[in-house]
C-alpha positions as CSV (number, residue, x, y, z in Angstrom):
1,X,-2.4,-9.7,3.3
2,X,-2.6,-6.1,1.1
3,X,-5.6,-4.3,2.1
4,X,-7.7,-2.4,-0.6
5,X,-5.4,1.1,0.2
6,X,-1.9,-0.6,-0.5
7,X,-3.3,-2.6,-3.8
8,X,-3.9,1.4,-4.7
9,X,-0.5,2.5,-3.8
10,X,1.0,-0.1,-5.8
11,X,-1.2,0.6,-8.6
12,X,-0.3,4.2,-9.0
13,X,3.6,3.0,-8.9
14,X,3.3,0.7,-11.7
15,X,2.3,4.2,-13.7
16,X,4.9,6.4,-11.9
17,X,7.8,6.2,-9.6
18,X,9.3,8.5,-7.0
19,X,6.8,9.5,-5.4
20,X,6.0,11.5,-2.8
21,X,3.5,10.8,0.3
22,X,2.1,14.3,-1.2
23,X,1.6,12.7,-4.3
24,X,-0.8,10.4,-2.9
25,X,-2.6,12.4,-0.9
26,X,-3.6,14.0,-4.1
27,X,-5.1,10.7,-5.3
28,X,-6.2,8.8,-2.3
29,X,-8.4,10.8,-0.8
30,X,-10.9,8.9,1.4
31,X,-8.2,8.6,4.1
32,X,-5.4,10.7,6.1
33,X,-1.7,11.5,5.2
34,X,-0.7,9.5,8.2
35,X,-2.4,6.5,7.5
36,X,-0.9,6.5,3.6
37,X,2.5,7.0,5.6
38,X,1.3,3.8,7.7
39,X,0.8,2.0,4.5
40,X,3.7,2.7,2.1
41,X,5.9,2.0,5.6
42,X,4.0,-1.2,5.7
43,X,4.9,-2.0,2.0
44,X,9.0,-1.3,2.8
45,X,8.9,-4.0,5.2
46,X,7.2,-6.3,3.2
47,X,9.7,-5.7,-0.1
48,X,7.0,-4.5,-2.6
49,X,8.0,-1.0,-2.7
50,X,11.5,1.0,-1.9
51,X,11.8,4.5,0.1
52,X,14.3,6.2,-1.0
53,X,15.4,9.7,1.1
54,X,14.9,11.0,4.5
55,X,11.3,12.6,6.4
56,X,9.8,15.0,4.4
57,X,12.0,14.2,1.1
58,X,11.0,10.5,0.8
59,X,10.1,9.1,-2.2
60,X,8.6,5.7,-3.0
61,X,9.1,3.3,-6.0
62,X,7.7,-0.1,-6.7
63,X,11.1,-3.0,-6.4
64,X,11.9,-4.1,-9.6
């Protein structure tokens, strides 16, 4: 089940794509970098979203 955070992560993907956890943080701002890291690993497992790079230099796209 996608909590409230991850329906907002996907919802800034369907206007842009590779971005960065940085990117994020600039938008969701009610919670940590570490727990939007938590999420957007969350949504590789589950398919929804691809990471693409290593660490730092990760960015994240919605599957298509």
């Amino acid at each position: 089940k996608k909590n409230n955070r991850q329906l907002r992560i996907i919802a800034i993907l369907r206007n842009q794509t590779d971005l960065t956890i940085k990117d994020f943080v600039k938008v969701i701002d009610d919670c940590s970098e570490k727990t939007i890291q938590r999420e957007l690993i969350d949504l590789v497992g589950k398919g929804i979203i691809k990471r693409e790079g290593e660490r730092r230099w990760s960015r994240y796209s919605l599957l298509r």
